[in-house]
DSSP file (Angstrom, degrees, kcal/mol; ACC not computed):
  #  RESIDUE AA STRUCTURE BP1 BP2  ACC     N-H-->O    O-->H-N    N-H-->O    O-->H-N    TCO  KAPPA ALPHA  PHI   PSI    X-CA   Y-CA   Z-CA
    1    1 A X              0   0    0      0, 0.0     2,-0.3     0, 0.0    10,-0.1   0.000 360.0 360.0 360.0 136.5   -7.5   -2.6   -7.8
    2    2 A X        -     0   0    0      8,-0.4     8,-1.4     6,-0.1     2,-0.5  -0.742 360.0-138.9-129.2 142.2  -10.5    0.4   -7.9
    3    3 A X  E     -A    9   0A   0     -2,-0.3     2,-0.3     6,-0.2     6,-0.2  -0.926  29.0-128.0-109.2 131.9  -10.5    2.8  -10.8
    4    4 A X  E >>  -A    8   0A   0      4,-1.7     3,-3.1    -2,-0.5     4,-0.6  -0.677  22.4 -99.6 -96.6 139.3  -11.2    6.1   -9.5
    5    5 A X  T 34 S+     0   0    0     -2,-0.3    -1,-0.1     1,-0.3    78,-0.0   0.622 128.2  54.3 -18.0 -51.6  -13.8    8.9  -10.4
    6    6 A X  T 34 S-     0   0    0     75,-0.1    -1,-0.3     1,-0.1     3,-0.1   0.332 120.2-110.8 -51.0   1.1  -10.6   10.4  -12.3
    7    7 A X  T <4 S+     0   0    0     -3,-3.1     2,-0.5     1,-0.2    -2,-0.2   0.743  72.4 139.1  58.6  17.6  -10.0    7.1  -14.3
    8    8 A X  E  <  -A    4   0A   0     -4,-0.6    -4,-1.7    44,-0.1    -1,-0.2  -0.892  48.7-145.6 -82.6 144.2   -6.9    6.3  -12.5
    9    9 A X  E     -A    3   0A   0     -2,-0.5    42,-1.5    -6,-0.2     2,-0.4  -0.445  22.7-165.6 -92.4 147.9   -6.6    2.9  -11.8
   10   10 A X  E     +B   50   0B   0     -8,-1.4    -8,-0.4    40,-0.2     2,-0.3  -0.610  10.1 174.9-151.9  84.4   -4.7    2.6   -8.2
   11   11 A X  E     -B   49   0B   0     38,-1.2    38,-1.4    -2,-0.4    -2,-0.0  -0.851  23.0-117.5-121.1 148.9   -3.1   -0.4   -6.6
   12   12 A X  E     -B   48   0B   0     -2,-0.3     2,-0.4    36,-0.2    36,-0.2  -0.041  21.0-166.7 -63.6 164.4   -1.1   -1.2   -3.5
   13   13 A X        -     0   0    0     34,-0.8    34,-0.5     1,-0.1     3,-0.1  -0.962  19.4-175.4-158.2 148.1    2.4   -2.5   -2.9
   14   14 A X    >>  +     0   0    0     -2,-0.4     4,-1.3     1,-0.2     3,-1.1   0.529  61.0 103.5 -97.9 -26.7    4.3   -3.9   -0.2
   15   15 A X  H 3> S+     0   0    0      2,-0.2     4,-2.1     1,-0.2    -1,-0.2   0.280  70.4  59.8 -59.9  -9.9    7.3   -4.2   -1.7
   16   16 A X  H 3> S+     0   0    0      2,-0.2     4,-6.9    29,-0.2    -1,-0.2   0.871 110.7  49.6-109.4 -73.9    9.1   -1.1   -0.2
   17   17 A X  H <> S+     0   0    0     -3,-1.1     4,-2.0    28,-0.4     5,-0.4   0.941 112.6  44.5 -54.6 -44.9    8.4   -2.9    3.4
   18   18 A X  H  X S+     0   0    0     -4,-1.3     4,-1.8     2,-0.3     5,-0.6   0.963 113.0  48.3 -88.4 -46.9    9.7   -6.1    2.4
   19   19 A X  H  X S+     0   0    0     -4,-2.1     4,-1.0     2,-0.2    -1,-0.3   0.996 115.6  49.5 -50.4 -39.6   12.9   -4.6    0.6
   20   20 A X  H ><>S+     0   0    0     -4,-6.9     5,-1.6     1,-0.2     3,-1.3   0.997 115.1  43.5 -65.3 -53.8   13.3   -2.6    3.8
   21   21 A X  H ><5S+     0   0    0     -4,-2.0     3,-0.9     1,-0.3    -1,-0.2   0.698 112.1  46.1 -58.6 -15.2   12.9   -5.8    6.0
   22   22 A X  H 3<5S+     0   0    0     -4,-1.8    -1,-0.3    -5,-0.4    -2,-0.2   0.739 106.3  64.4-108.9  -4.7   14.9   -8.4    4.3
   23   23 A X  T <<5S-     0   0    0     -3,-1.3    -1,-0.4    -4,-1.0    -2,-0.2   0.127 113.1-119.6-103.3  39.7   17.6   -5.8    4.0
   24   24 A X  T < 5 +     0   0    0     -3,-0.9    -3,-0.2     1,-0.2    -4,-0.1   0.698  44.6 179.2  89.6  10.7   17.8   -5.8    7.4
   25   25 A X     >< -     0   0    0     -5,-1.6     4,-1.2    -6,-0.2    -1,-0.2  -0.565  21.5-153.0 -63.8 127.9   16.9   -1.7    7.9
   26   26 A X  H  > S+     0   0    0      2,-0.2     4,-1.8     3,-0.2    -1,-0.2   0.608  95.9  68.7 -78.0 -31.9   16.9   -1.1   11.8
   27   27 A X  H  > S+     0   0    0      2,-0.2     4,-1.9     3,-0.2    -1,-0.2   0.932 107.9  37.1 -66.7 -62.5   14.3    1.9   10.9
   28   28 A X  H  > S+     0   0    0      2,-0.2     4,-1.8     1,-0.2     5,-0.3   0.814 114.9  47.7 -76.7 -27.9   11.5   -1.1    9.8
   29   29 A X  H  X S+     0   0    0     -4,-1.2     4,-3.0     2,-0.2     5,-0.3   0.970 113.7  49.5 -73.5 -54.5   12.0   -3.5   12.0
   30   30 A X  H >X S+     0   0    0     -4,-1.8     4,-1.6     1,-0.2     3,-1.2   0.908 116.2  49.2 -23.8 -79.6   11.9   -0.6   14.8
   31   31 A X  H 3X S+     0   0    0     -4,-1.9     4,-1.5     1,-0.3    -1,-0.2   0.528 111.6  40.1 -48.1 -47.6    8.9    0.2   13.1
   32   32 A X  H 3X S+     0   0    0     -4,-1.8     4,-0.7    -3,-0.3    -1,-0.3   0.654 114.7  55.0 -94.1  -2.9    6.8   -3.3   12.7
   33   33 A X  H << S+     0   0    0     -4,-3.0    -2,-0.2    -3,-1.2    -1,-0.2   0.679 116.5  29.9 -94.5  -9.9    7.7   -4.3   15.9
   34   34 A X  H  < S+     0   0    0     -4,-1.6    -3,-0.2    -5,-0.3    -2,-0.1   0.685 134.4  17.3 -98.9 -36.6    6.3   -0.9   18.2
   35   35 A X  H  < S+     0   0    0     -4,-1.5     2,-0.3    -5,-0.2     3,-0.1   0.375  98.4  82.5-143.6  22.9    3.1    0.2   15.7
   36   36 A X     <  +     0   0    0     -4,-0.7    -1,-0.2     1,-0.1     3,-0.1  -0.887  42.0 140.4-117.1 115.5    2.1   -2.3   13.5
   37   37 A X        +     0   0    0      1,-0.5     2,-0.3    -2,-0.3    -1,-0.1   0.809  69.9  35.1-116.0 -64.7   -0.2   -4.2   16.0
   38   38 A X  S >  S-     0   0    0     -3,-0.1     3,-1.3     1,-0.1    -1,-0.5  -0.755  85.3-111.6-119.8 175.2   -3.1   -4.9   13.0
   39   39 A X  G >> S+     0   0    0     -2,-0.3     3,-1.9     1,-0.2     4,-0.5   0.673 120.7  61.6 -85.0 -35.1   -3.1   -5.6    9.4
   40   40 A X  G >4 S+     0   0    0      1,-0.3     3,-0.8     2,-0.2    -1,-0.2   0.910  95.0  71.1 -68.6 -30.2   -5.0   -1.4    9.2
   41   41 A X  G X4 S+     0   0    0     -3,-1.3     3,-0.8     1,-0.2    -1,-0.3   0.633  85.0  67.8 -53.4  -0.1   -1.6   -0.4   10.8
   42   42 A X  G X>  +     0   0    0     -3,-1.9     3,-4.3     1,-0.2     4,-1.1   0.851  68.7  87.6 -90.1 -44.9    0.1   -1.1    7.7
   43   43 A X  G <<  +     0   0    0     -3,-0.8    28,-2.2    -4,-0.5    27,-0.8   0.520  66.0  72.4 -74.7 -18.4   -1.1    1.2    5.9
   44   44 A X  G <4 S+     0   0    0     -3,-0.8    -1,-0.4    26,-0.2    -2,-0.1   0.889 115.1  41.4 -50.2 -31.8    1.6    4.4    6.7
   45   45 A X  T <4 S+     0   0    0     -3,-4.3     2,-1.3    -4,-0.2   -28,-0.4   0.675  83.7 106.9-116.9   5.0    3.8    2.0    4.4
   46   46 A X     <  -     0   0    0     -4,-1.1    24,-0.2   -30,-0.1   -32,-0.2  -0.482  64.3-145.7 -54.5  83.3    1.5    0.9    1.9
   47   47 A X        -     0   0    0     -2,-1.3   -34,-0.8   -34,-0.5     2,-0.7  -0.052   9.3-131.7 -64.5 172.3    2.6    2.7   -1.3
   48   48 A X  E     -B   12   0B   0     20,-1.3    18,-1.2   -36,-0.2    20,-0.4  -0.943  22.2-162.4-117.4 121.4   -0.1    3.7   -3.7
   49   49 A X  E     -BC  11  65B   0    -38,-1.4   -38,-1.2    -2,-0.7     2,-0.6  -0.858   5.2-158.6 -89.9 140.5    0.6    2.8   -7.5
   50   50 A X  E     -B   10   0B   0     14,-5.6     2,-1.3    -2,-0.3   -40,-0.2  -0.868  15.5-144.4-114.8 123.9   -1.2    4.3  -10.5
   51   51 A X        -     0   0    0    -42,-1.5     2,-0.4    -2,-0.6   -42,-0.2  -0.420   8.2-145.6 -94.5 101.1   -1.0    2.4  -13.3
   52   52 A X        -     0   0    0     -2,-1.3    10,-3.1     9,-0.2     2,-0.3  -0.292  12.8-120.0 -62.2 112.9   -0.8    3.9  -16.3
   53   53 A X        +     0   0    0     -2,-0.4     2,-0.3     8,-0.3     8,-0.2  -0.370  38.6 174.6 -59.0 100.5   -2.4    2.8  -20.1
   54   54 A X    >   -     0   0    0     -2,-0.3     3,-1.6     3,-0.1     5,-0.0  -0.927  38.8-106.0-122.8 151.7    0.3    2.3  -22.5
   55   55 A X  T 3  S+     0   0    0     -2,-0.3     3,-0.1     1,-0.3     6,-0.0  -0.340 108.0   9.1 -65.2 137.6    0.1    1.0  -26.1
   56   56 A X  T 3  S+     0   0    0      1,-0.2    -1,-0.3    -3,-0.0     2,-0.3   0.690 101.0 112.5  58.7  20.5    1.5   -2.6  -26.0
   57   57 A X  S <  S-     0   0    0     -3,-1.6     2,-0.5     3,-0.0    -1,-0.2  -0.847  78.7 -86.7-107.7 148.7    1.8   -3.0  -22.1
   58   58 A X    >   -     0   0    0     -2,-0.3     3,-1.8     1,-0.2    -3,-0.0  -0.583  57.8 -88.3 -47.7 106.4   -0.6   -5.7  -20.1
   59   59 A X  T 3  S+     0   0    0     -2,-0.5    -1,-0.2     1,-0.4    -6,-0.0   0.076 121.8  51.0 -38.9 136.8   -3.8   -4.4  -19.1
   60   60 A X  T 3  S-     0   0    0     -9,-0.2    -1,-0.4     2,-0.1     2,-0.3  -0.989 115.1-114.8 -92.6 -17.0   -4.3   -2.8  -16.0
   61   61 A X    <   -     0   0    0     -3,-1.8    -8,-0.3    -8,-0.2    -9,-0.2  -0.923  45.2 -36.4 135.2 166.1   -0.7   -0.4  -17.5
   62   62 A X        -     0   0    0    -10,-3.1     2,-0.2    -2,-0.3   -10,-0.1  -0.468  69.2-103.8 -72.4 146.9    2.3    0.2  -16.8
   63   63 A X        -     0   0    0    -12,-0.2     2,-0.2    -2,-0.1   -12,-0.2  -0.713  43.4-176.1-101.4 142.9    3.3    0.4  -12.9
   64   64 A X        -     0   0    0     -2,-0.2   -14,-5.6   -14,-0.1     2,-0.2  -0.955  20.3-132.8-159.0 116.2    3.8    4.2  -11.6
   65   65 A X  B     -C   49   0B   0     -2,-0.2   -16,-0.2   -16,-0.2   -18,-0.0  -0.526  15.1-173.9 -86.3 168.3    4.8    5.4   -8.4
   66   66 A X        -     0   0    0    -18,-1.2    -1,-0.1     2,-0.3     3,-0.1   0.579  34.5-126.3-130.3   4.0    3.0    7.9   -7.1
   67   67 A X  S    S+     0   0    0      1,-0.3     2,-0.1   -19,-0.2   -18,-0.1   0.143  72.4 113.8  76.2  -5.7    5.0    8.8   -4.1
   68   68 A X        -     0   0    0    -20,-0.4   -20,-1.3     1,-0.0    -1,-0.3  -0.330  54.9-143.5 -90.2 168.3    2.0    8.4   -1.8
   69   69 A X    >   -     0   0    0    -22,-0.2     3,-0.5     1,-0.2   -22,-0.2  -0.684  31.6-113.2-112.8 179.7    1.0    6.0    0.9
   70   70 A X  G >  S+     0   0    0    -27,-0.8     3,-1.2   -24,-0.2   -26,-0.2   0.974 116.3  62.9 -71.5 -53.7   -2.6    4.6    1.6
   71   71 A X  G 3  S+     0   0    0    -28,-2.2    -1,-0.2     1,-0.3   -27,-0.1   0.666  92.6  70.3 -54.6 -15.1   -2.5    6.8    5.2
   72   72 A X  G <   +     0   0    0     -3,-0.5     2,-0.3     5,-0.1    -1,-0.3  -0.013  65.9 103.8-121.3  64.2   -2.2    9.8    3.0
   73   73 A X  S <  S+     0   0    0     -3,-1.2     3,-0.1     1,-0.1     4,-0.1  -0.871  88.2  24.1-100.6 159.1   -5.5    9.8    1.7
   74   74 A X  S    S+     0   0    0     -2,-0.3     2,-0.2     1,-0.3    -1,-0.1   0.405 106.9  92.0  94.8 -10.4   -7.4   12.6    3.6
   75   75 A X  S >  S-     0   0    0     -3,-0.2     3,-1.8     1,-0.1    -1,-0.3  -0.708  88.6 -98.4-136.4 168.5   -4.3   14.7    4.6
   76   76 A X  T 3  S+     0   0    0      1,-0.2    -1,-0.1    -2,-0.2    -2,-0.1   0.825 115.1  74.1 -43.0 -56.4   -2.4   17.7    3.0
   77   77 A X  T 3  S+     0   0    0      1,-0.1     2,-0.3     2,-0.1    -1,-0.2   0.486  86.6  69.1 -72.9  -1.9    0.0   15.5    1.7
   78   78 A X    <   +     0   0    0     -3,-1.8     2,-0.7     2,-0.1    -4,-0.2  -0.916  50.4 176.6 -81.0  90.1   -2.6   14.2   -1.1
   79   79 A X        +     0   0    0     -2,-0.3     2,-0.4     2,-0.0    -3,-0.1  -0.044  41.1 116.6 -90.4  32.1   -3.5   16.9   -3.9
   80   80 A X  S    S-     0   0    0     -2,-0.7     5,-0.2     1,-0.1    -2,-0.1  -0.775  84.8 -67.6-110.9 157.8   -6.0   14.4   -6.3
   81   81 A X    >>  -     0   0    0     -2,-0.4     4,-1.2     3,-0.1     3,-1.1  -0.030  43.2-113.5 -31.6 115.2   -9.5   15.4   -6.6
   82   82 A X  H 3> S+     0   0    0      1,-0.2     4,-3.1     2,-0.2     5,-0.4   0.950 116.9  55.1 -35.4 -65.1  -11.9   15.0   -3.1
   83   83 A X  H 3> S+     0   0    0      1,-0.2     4,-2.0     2,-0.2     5,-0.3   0.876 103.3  48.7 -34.6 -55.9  -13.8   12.0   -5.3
   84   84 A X  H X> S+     0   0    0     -3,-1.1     3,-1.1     1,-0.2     4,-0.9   0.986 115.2  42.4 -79.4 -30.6  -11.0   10.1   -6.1
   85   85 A X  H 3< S+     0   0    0     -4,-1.2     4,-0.2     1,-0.2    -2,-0.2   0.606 109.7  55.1-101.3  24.7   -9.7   10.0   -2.4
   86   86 A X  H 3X S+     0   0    0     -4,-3.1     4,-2.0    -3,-0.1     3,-0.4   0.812 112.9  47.4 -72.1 -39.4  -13.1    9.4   -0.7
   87   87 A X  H <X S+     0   0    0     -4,-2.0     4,-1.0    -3,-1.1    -2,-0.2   0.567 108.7  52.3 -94.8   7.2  -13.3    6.3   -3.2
   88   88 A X  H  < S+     0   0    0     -4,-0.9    -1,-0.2    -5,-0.3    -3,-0.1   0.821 114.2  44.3 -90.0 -17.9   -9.9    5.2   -2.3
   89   89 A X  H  4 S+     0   0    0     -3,-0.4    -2,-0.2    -4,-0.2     3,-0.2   0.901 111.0  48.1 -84.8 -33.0  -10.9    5.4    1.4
   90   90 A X  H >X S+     0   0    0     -4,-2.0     4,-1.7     2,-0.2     3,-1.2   0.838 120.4  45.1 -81.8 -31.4  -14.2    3.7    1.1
   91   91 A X  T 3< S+     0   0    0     -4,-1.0     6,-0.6     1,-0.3    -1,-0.2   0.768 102.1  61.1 -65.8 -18.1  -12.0    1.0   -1.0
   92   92 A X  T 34 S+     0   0    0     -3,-0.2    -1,-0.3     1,-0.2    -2,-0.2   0.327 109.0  44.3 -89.6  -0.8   -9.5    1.0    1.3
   93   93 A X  T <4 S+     0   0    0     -3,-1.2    -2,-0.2     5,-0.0    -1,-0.2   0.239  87.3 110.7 -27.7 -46.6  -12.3   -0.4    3.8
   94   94 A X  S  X S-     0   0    0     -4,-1.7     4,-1.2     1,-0.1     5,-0.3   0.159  83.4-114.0 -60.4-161.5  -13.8   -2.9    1.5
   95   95 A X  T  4 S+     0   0    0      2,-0.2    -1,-0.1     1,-0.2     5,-0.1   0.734 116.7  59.1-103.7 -17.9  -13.3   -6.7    2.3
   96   96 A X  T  > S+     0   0    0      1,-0.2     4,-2.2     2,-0.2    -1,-0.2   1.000 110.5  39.9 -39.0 -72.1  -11.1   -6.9   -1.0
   97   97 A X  H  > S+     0   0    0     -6,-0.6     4,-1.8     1,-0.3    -2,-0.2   0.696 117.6  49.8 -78.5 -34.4   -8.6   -4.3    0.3
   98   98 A X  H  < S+     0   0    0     -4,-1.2     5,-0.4     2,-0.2    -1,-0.3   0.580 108.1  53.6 -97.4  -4.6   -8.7   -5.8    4.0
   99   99 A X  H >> S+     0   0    0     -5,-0.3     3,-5.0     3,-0.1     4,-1.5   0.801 114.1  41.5 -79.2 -75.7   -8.2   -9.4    2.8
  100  100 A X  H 3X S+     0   0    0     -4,-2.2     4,-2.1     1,-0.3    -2,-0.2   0.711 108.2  57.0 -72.7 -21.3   -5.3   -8.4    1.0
  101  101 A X  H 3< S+     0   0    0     -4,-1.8    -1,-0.3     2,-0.2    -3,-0.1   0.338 112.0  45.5 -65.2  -5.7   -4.1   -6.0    3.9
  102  102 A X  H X4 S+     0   0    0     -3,-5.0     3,-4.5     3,-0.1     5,-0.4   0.662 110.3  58.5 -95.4 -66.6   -4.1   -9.5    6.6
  103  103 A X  H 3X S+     0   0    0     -4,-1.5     4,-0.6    -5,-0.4    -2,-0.2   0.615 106.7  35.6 -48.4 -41.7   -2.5  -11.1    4.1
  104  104 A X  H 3X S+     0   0    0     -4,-2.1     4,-0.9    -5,-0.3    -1,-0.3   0.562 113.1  67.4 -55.7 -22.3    0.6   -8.6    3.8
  105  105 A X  H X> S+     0   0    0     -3,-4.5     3,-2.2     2,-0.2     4,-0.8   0.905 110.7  37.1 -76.8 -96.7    0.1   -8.5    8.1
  106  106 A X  H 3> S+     0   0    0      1,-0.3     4,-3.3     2,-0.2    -2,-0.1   0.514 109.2  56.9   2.2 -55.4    1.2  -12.2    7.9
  107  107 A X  H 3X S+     0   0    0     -4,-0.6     4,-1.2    -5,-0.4    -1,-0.3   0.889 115.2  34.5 -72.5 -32.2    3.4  -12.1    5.6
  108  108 A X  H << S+     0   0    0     -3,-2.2    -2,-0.2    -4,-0.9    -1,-0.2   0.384 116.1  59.1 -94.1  -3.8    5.7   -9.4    7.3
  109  109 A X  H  X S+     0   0    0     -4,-0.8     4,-2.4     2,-0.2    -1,-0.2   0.923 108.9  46.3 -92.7 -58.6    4.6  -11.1   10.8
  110  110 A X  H  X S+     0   0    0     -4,-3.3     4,-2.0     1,-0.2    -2,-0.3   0.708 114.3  45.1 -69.4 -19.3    6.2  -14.4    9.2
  111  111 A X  H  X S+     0   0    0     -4,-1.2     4,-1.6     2,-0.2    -1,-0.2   0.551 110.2  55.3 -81.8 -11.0    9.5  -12.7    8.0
  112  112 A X  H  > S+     0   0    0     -5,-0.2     4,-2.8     2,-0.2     5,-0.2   0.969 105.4  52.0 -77.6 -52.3    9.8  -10.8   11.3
  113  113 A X  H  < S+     0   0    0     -4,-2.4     4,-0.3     1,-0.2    -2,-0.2   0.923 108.1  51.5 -20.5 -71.2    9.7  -14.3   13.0
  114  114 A X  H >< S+     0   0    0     -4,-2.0     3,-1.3     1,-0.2    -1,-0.2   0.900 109.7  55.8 -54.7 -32.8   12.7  -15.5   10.6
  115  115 A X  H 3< S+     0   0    0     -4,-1.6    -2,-0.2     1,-0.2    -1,-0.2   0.927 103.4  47.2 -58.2 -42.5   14.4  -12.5   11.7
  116  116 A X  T 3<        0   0    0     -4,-2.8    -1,-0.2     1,-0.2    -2,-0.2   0.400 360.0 360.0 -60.7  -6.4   14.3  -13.1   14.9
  117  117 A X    <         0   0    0     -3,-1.3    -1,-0.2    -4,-0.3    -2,-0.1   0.365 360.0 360.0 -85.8 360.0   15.5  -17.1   14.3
C-alpha cells in the first residue's frame, strides 16, 4: 500500500469484482471473459481505497472508498494532485502491485472456471 506525496495512504480492492462475479452479474462475466486477457487488464475494476487515520482503528485506518478505479489515474475523472497520481502510476507498475494484480488475475480466472462447471 504506497503513501502518496499528499499523505494519503491508498490500497486496492477486488472485492467489487468478486461480489459482482459470484452474484452471478451477466455485465462481469461479459466483461472478464471479452477484455480481461492479462492481470494489467484488471485494472478498469480495481477500486482505489484511501485509508483514513482514526483514533482507536488498526494502523494503516479506517477503509474509504474513493469512488475511483486504478485506470483512472491520468484521466479527467481523477482531481488529486499531479504528484500523487504519477506515484500511484509508477506504484501501480512496481513488482509489489503486479504480484498482487496476477494474483487477483487467478483468482477471478479460477472462479470463472467454477462458473463455467
Amino acid at each position: 500500500m504506497p503513501q502518496l506525496p499528499s499523505g494519503r495512504r491508498i490500497g486496492l480492492s477486488a472485492d467489487s469484482v468478486f461480489e459482482r462475479l459470484l452474484a452471478g452479474d451477466p455485465e462481469i462475466l461479459d466483461q472478464l471473459r471479452t477484455q480481461v486477457h492479462d492481470p494489467r487488464d484488471l485494472l478498469p475494476l480495481i477500486d482505489l481505497i484511501e485509508f483514513i487515520p482514526t483514533v482507536g482503528a488498526k494502523e494503516p485506518g479506517v477503509p474509504n472508498a474513493t469512488g475511483l478505479v486504478a485506470a483512472d489515474m491520468g484521466t479527467e475523472r481523477c482531481s488529486w494532485s499531479q504528484a500523487d497520481q504519477n506515484a500511484l502510476s509508477s506504484w501501480l507498475a512496481s513488482a509489489a502491485a503486479e504480484e498482487w494484480l496476477e494474483d487477483r488475475f487467478d483468482e477471478l480466472e479460477a472462479a470463472l472456471d467454477d462458473e463455467e462447471d
